[in-house]
Structure formats: structure tokens, C-alpha cells
ZAVEXDREN-605065 format. One record per residue: residue in one letter; x, y, z of N, C-alpha, C in turn. Coordinates in steps of 0.02 Angstrom, whole numbers, padded with zeros to 5 digits, always signed. Last residue first. Layout:
AXYZXYZXYZ/...
REM end
This chain:
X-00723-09387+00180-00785-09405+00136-00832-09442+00159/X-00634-09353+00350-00639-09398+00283-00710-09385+00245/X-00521-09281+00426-00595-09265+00422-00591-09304+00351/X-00405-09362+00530-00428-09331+00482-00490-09336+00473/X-00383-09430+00663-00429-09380+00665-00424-09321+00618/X-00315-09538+00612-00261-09494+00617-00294-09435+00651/X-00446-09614+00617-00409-09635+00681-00358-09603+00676/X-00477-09559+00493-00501-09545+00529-00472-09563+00601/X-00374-09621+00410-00374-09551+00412-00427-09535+00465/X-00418-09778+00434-00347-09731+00439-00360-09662+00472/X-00538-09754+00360-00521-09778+00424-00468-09761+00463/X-00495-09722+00213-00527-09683+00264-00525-09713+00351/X-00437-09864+00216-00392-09777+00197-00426-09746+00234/X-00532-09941+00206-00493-09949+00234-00432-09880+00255/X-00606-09911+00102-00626-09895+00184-00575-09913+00232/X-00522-09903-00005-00563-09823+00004-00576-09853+00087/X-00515-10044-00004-00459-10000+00011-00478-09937+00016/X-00628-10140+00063-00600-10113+00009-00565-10058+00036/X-00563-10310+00123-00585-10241+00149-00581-10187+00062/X-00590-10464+00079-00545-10415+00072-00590-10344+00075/X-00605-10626+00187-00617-10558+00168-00589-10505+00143/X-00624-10778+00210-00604-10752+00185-00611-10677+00163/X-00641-10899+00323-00675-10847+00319-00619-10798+00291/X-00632-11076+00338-00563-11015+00334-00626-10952+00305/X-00685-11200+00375-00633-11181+00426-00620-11108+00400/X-00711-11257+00209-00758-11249+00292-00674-11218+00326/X-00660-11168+00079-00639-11218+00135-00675-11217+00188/X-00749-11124-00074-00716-11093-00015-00710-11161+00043/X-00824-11180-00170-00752-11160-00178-00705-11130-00130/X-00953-11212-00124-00932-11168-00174-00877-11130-00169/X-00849-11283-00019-00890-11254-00008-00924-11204-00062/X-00730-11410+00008-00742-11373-00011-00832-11348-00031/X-00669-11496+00159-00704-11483+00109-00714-11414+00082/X-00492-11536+00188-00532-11499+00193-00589-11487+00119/X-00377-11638+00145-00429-11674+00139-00532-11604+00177/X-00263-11556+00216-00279-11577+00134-00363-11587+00119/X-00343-11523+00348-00282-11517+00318-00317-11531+00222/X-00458-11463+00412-00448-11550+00414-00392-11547+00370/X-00546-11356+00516-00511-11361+00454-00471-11430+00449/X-00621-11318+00634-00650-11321+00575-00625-11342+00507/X-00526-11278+00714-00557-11336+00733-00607-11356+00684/X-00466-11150+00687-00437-11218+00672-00481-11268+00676/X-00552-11026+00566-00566-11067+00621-00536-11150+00647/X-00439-10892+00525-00446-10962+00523-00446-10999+00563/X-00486-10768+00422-00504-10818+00491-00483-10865+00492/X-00371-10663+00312-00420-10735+00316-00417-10747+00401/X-00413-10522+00235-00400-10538+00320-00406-10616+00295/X-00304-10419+00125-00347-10435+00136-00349-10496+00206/X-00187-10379+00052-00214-10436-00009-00281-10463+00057/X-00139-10239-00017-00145-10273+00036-00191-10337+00001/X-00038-10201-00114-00006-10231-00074-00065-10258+00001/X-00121-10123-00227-00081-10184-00247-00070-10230-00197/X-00171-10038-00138-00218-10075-00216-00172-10130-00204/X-00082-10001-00083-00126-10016-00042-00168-10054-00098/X+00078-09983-00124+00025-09956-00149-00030-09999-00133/X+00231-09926-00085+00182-09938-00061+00117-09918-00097/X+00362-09877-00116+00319-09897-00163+00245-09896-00163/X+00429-09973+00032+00456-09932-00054+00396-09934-00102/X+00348-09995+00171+00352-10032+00111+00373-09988+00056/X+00327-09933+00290+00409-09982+00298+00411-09998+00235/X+00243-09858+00307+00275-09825+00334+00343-09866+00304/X+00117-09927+00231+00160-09872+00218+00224-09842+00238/X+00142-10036+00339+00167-10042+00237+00189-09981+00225/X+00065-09979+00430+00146-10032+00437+00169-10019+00371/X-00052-09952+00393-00020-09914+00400+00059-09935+00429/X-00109-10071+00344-00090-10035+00306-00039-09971+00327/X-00098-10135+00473-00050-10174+00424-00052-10115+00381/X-00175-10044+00529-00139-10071+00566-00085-10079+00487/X-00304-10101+00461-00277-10011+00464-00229-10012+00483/X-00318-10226+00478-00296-10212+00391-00285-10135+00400/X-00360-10221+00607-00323-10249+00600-00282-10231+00521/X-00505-10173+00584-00453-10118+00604-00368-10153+00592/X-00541-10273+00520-00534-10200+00473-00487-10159+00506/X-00558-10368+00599-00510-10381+00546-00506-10321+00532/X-00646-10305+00692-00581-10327+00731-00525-10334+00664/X-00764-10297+00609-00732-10235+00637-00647-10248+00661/X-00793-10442+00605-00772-10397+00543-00721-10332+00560/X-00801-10489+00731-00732-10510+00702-00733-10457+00636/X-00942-10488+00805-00881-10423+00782-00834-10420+00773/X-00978-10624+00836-00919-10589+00857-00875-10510+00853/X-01091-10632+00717-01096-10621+00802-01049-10594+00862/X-01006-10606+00604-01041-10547+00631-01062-10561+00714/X-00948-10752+00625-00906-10681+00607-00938-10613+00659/X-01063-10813+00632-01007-10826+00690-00951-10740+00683/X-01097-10785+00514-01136-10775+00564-01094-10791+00619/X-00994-10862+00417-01027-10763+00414-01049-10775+00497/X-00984-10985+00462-00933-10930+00484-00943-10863+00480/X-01117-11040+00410-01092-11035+00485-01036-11000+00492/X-01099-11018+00277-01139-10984+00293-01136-10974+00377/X-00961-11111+00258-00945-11021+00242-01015-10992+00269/X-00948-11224+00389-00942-11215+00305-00958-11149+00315/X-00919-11296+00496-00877-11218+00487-00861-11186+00437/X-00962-11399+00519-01000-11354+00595-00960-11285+00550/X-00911-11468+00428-00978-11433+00413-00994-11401+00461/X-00807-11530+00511-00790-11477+00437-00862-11452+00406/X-00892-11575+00669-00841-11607+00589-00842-11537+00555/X-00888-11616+00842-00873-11562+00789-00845-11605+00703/X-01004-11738+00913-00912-11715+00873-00930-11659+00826/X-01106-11643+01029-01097-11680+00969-01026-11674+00936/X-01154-11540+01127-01166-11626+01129-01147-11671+01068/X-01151-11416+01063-01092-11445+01124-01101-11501+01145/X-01156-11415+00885-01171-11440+00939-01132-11459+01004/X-01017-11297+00846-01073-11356+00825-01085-11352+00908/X-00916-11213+00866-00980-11178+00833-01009-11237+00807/X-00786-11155+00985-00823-11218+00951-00892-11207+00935/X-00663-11048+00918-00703-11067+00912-00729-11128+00917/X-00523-11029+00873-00535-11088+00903-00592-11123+00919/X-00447-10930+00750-00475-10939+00817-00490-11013+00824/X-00313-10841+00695-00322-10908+00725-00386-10896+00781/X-00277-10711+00542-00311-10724+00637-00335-10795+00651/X-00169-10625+00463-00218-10664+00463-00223-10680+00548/X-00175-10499+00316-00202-10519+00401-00224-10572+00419/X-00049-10523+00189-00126-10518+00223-00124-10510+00297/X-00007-10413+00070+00011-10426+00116-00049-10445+00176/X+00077-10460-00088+00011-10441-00057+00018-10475+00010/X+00161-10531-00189+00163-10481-00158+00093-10450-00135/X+00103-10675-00148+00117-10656-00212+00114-10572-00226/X+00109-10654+00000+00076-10698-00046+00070-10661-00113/
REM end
């Protein structure tokens, strides 16, 4: 995506009422933090962006982690309605958007190389 390379992850989650139709508000952006963190999806994306970063380096000319990683999106399907998805101060119910910063992401790395990091 416009050279930047993301992570991305499908879940399925059902996060409304189990007595009630699910709509595009069971998966506006304050219900996906908390679904996020209840899941320890943050940790799961970060390591996931250590992964990809360390793919890039190894396969990408150039490679520069500023430039080339562009970060995790979630995307809760059952939360997302194609075109016609609402918007949320500007963010889509269904899609949990995150970009790791690249110092923790690096260090992360270097520490799962069992480098001694800052």
C-alpha cells in the first residue's frame, strides 16, 4: 500500500448481544479497543509486525522500517458492511487500525535475537 507493508488479520468475532442481530455499531472503534485488549490481539499484532519486519529486512533492497512498514489493521468481518460501512470519527466500525512504533518494534526484534536492548 503505497510502498508500505501491512499486517493484516481476519477475525470473526461476535461482540454484540448473543440475543440480538449483530449491526456495524456492535464494532464501532471504542468496542474494538476493548475486544482488542481483552484478547491480547495488541501483543499478537506486534509480534506479527516483528515477523514482517524481519521478512523485509531480509528480502527488501533498501529496507527502511520508517518507510516500509505501514502497520496491523483487524479486521472484524462481521462488523463491516462493504461500501455502505459506517464511519466513526473517521474510522470504519469493523477495522481496528494500529501502527506499532518502529523503536518497539526494532527492539522487539533484537530482543527475540536475545540482543540486550535500551
Amino acid at each position: 500500500m503505497g510502498g508500505r507493508f501491512l499486517t493484516v488479520d481476519y477475525k470473526t468475532n461476535w461482540l454484540g448481544d448473543s440475543d440480538a442481530p449483530l449491526s456495524a455499531h456492535d464494532y464501532r472503534p471504542a468496542v474494538l479497543d476493548e475486544a482488542m485488549g481483552h484478547s491480547d490481539y495488541p501483543l499478537q499484532a506486534l509480534l506479527y509486525t516483528v515477523v514482517l519486519h524481519r521478512f523485509l529486512r531480509w528480502r527488501l533492497p533498501g529496507y527502511d522500517p520508517a518507510t516500509h512498514l505501514g502497520g496491523v489493521l483487524y479486521l472484524y468481518l462481521r462488523g463491516m458492511c462493504g461500501p455502505e460501512t459506517p464511519l466513526i470519527d473517521g474510522a470504519p466500525c469493523g477495522v481496528f487500525a494500529w501502527r506499532p512504533p518502529v523503536a518497539l518494534v526494532e527492539e522487539l526484534s533484537a530482543l527475540l535475537d536475545g540482543a540486550a536492548t535500551s
